[in-house]
C-alpha positions in Angstrom: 0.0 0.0 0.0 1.6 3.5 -0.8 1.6 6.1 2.3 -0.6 8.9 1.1 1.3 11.8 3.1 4.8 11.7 4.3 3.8 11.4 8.6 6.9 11.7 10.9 8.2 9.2 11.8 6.0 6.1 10.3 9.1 4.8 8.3 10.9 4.2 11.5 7.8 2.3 12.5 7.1 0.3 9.8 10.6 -0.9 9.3 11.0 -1.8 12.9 7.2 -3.6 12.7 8.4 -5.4 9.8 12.0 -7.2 11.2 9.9 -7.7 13.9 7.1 -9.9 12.0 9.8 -11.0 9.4 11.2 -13.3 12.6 7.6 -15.8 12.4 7.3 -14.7 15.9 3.6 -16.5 17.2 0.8 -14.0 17.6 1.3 -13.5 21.5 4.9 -12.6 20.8 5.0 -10.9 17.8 2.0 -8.5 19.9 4.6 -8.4 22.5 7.6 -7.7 20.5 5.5 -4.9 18.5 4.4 -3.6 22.1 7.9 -2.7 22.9 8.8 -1.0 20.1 5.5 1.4 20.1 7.0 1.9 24.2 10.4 3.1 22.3 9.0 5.0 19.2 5.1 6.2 19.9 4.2 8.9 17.5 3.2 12.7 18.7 -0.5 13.6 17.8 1.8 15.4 14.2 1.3 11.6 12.8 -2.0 12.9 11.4 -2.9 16.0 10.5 -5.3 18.6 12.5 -8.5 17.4 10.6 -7.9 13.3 10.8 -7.1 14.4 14.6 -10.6 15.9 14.8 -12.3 12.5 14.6 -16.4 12.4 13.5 -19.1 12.8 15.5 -20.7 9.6 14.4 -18.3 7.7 15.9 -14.5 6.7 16.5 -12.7 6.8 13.1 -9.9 4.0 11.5 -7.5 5.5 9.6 -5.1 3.0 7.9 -1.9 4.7 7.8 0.0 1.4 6.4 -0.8 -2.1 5.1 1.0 -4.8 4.0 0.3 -8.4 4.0 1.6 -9.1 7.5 0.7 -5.9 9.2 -1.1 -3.3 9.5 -0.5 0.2 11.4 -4.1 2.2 12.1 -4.3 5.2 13.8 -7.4 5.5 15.7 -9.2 8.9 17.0 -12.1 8.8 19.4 -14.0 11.8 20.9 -15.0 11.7 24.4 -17.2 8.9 25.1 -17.1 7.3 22.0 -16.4 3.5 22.0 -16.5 0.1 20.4 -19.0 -2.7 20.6 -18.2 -5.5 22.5 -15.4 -7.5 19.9 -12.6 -9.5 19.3 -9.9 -9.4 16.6 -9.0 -11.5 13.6 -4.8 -11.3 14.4 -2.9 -10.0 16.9 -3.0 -6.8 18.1 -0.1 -3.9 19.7 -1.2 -0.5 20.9 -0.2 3.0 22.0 -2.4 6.0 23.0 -1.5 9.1 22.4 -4.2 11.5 23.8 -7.5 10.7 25.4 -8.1 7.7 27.7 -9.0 4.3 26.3 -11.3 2.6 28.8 -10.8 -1.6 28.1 -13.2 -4.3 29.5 -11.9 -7.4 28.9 -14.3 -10.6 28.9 -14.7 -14.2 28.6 -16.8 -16.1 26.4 -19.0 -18.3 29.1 -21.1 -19.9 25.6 -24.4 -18.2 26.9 -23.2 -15.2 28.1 -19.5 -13.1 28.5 -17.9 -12.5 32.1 -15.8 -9.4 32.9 -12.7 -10.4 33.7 -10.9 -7.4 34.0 -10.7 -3.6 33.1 -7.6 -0.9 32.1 -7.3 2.8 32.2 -5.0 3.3 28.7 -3.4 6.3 29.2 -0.8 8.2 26.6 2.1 6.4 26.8 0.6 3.5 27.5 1.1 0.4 25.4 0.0 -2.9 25.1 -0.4 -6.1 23.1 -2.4 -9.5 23.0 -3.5 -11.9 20.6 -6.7 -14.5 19.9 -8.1 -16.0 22.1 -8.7 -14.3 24.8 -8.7 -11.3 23.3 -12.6 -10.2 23.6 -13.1 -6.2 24.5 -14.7 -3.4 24.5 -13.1 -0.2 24.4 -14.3 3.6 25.0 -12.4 7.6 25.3 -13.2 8.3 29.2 -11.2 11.4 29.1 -12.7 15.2 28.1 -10.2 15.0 24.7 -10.3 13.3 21.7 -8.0 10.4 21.9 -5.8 9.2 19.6 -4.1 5.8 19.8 -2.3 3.8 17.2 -2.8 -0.2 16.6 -0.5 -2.3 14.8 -2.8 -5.6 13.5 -0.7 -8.8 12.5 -2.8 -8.6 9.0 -3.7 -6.8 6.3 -6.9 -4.7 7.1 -6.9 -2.4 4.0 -7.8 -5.9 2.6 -10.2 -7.2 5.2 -12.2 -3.6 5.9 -11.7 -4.1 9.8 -9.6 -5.9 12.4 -12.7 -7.1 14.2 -13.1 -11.1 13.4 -16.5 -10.6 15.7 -19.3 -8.4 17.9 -20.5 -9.9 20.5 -24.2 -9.4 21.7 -24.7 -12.2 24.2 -25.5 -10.4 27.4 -23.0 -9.9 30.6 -23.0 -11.5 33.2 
């Protein structure tokens, strides 16, 4: 996929991201491996520009800023108290926010119903990874700014539309 703008510093990233997955790490570690270099080399809010950094009031807003066939880097942009459904992910997944808070409630699928099983205050600087299974979420911008995070996915989602494999609607329990 071409870059459509020159952002500062995405080269960096995307070469790092791919000796990274060019090692056949597993999904857990390759989310691990990618964590720790967002933790080294995560982007200012000058990644996008002032108008992608604006978001949409109908919702949080993807933007793929890179694809290839083994990764993909997305820069994400929430306003306050916008959110996801409840989801999980088709590949593994390593994050870092930028601005904003990103509530995460984490559940387990019980077969009639989801359990909480834990929840995380994401705030800029933070960064994380995880992989399938296990990975079932939900995610909303707590704070009084728009948030901006970026998400590396260990696939192609310019090809796929999304990184989410699956919503959930079974209620919680």
């Amino acid at each position: 996929m071409k870059l459509a703008m020159v952002r500062p510093g995405l080269a960096d990233l995307v070469a790092g991201i791919a000796a990274i997955t060019g090692r056949g790490l597993g999904g857990r570690a390759a989310a691990f491996a990618v964590a720790d270099l967002l933790r080294d080399r995560l982007h200012t809010l000058d990644l996008l520009t002032p108008q992608e950094r604006a978001g949409s009031p109908e919702g949080y807003v993807s933007q793929v800023l890179h694809a290839q066939e083994d990764f993909s880097v997305v820069a994400v942009v929430w306003r306050p108290g916008q959110g996801t459904a409840i989801h999980d992910h088709v590949s593994w997944c390593a994050f870092g926010v930028i601005s904003g808070v990103e509530h995460e409630t984490v559940y387990r699928d019980m077969g009639d119903h989801l359990a909480e099983v834990g929840r995380a205050d994401n705030r800029p600087g933070d960064v994380s990874g995880f992989a399938p299974p296990g990975d079932i979420h939900r995610v909303r911008n707590t704070s009084a700014e728009v948030g901006v995070s970026v998400h590396v996915y260990g696939t192609d989602v310019s090809r796929l539309g999304s990184s989410v494999r699956r919503v959930y609607d079974l209620p919680v329990r």
